[in-house]
C-alpha positions as CSV (number, residue, x, y, z in Angstrom):
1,X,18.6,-21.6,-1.7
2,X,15.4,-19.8,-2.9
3,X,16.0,-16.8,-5.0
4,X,15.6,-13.4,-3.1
5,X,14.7,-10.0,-4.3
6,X,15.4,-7.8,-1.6
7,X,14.3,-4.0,-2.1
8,X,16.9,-1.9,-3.5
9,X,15.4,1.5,-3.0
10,X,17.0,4.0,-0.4
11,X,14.2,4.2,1.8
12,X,14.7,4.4,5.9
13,X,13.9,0.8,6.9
14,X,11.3,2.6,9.8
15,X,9.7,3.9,7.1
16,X,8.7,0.6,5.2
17,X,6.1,-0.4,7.4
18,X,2.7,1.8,6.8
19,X,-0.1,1.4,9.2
20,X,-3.6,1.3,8.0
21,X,-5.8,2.7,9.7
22,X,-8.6,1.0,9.4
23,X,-10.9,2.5,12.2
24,X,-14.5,4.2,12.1
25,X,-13.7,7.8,13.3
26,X,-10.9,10.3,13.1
27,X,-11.3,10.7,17.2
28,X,-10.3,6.8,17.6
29,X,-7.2,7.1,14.6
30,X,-5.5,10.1,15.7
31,X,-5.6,8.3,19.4
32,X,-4.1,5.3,17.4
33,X,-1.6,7.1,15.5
34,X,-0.7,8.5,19.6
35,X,-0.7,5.3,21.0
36,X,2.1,4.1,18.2
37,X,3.7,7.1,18.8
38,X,7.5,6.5,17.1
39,X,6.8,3.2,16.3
40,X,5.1,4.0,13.1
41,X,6.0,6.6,10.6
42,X,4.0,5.8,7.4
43,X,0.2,5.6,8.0
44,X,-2.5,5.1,5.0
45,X,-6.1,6.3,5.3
46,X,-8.9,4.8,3.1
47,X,-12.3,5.0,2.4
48,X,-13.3,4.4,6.1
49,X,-12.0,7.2,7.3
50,X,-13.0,9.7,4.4
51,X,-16.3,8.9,5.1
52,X,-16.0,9.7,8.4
53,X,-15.0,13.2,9.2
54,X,-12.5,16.1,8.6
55,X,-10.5,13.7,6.3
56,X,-7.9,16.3,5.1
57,X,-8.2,18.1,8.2
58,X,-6.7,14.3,9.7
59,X,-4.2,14.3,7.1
60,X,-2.6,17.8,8.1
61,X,-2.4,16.7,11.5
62,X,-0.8,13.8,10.4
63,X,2.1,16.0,8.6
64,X,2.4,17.7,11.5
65,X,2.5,15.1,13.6
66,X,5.9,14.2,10.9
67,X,3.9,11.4,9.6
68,X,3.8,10.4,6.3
69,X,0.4,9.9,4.5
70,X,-0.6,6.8,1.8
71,X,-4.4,8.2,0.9
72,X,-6.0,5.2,-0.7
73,X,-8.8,6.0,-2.4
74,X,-8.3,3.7,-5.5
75,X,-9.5,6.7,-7.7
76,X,-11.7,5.5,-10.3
77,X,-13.6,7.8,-12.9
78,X,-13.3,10.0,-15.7
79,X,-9.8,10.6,-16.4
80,X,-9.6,14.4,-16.3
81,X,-11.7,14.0,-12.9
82,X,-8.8,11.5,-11.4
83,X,-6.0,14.3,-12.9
84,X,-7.5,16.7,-10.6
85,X,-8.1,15.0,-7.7
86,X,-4.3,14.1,-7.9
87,X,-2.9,17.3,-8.3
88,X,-5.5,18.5,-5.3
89,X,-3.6,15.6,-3.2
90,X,-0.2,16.5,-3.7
91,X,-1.0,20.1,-3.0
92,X,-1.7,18.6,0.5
93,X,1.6,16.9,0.8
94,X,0.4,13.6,0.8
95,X,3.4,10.7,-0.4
96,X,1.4,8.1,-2.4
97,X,-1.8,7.4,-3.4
98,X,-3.6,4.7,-5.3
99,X,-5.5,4.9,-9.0
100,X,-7.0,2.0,-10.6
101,X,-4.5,0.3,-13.3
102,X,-6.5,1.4,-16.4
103,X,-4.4,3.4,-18.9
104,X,-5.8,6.6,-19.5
105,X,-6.8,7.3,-15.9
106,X,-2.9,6.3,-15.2
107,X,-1.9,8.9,-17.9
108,X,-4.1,11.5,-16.4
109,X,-2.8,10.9,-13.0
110,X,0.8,10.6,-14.2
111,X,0.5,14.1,-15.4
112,X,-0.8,16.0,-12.4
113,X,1.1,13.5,-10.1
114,X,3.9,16.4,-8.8
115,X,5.9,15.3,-5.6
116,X,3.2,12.7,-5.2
117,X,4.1,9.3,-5.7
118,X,0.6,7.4,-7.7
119,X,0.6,3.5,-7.2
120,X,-1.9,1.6,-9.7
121,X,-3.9,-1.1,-8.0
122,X,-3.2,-4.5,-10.1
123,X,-5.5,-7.0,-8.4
124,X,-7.2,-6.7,-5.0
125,X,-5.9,-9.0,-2.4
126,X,-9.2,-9.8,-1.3
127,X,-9.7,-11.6,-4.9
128,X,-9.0,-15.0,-5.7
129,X,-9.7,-16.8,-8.8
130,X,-13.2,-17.5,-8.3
131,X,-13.2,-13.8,-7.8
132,X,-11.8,-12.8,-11.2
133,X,-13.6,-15.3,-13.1
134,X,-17.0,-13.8,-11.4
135,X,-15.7,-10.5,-13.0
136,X,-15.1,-11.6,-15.9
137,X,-11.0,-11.7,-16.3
138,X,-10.0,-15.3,-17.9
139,X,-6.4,-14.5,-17.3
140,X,-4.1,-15.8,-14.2
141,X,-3.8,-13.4,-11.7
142,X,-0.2,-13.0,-12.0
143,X,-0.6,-12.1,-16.0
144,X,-2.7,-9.3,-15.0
145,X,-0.6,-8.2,-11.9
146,X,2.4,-7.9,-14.6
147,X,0.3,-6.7,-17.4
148,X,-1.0,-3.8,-15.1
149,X,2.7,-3.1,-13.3
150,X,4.2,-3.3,-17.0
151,X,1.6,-0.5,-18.1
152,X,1.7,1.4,-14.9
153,X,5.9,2.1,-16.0
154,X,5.2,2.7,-19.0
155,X,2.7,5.7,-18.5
156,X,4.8,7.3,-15.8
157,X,3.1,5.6,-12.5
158,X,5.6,5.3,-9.6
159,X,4.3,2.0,-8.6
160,X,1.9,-0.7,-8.0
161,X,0.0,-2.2,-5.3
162,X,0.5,-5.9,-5.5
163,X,0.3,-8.5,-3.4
164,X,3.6,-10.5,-2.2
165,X,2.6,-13.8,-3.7
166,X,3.3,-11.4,-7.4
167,X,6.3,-9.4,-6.0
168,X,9.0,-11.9,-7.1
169,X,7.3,-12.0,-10.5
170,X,7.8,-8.2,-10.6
171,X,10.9,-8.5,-9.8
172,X,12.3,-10.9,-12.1
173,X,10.0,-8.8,-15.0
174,X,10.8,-5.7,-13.9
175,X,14.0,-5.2,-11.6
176,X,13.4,-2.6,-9.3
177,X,12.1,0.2,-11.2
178,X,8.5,0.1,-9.8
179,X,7.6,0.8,-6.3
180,X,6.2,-2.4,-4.7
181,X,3.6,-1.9,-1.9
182,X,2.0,-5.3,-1.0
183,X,-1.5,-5.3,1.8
184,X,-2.4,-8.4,2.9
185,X,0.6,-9.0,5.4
186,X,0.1,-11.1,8.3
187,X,2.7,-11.7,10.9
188,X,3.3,-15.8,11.2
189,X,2.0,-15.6,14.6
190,X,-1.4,-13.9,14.0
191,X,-2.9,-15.8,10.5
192,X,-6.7,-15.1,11.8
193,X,-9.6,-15.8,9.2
194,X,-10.6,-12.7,7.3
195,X,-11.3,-11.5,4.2
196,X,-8.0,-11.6,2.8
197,X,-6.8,-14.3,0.7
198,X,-3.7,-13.8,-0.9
199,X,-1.4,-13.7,2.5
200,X,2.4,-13.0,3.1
201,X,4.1,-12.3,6.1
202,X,6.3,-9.8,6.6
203,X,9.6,-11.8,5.5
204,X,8.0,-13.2,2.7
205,X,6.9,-10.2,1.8
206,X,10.3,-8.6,1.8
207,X,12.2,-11.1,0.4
208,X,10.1,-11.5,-2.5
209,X,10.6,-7.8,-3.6
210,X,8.3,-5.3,-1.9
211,X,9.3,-2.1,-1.0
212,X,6.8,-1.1,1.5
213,X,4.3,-3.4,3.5
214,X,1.2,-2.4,4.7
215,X,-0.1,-4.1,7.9
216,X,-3.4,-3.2,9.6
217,X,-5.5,-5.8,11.4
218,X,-2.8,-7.6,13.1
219,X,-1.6,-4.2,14.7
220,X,-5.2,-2.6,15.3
221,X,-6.3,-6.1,17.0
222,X,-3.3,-6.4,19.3
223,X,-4.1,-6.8,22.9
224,X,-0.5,-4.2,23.3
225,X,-0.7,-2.1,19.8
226,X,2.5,-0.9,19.9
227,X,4.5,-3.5,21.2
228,X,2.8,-5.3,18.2
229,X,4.3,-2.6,15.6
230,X,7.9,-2.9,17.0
231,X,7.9,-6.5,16.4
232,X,6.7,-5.9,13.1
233,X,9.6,-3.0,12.4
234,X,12.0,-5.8,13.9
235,X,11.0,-8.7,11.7
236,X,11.4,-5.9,9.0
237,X,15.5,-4.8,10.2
238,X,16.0,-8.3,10.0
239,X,15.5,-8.9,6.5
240,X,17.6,-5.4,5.6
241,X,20.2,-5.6,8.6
């Protein structure tokens, strides 16, 4: 029997699945995040949507709305600068928020972190090898997923994002100290071409060690969007029934 390493963590199983919402206007996500209504507690907004309009404004609707908020922005610059934008965040209320894995801006964010929860990014899942070798990194992928999620504890991040194919690894590496938030899921029945390339499903996801999932295309795309998201949060009780 394969070796499982189911999430330990304490957190409502309704809560595990985060919708991305990958759309071009705040109009078109807030009538998204409607149309889920209850089926869909978590919700990340990205670069999409902060280009796009009232972007905090969106995400203190979203708090009122009792949603919680993933902001991924993948903060990347001058230390102090990435400190400051994540104190500014958890002022807001948001729950987690990504950084890039590179050791002083994880210090800096670390410190001003508060109630926020800061997640370093490892490796994109829309990279491959090919990808990392155009980039210059000569290591494995999964040597620099668990190089990144060993620094990220170290410094006093809560977390990494990391894609399921690496959650296992994690696991075995690092028990269940780190929070594990893998992208890239796509339900069994719904494997379309896209630019993702390192894949899981939900299960497989789970079982291999995440904590949270976060699922976007397959749900946005669905010809009945909700219905959708309530087979995902079933495939998901079934793993931690």
């Amino acid at each position: 029997m394969t070796e499982t390493f189911i999430s330990e963590k304490s957190i409502p199983v309704r809560e595990r699945l985060i919708m991305a919402l990958d759309v071009p206007s705040i109009p078109e996500a807030q009538a998204l995040v409607e149309e889920l209504g209850d089926s869909v507690i978590f919700y990340k907004v990205g670069m999409e949507l902060f280009m796009s309009g009232d972007y905090f404004g969106f995400i203190e609707w979203l708090k009122k709305q009792n949603k919680k908020v993933f902001v991924d922005l993948k903060f990347f610059d001058v230390p102090a600068t990435v400190g400051r934008a994540i104190r500014a965040l958890s002022s807001k209320g948001v729950d987690l928020a990504t950084i890039h894995g590179n050791d002083a801006i994880m210090e800096a964010a670390a410190k001003e972190k508060g109630q926020l929860k800061v997640l370093a990014v490892t490796a994109l899942t829309s990279l491959d090898r090919g990808d990392l070798d155009d980039l210059g990194f000569q290591c494995d992928i999964r040597d620099l997923v668990l190089s990144r999620a060993k620094r990220a504890l170290q410094i006093g991040c809560d977390g990494i994002v990391s894609s399921g194919l690496e959650a296992s690894m994690l696991r075995e590496e690092l028990d269940h100290r780190l929070l594990v938030v893998t992208p890239g899921i796509r339900p069994v029945d719904n494997r379309e071409e896209d630019d993702q390339k390192r894949v899981v499903s939900v299960e497989q996801a789970f079982r291999n060690g995440a904590d949270y999932i976060v699922v976007g295309r397959p749900i946005r795309d669905a010809e009945d969007r909700k219905s959708m998201a309530e087979k995902i949060q079933m495939q998901i009780q079934s793993v931690f029934k």
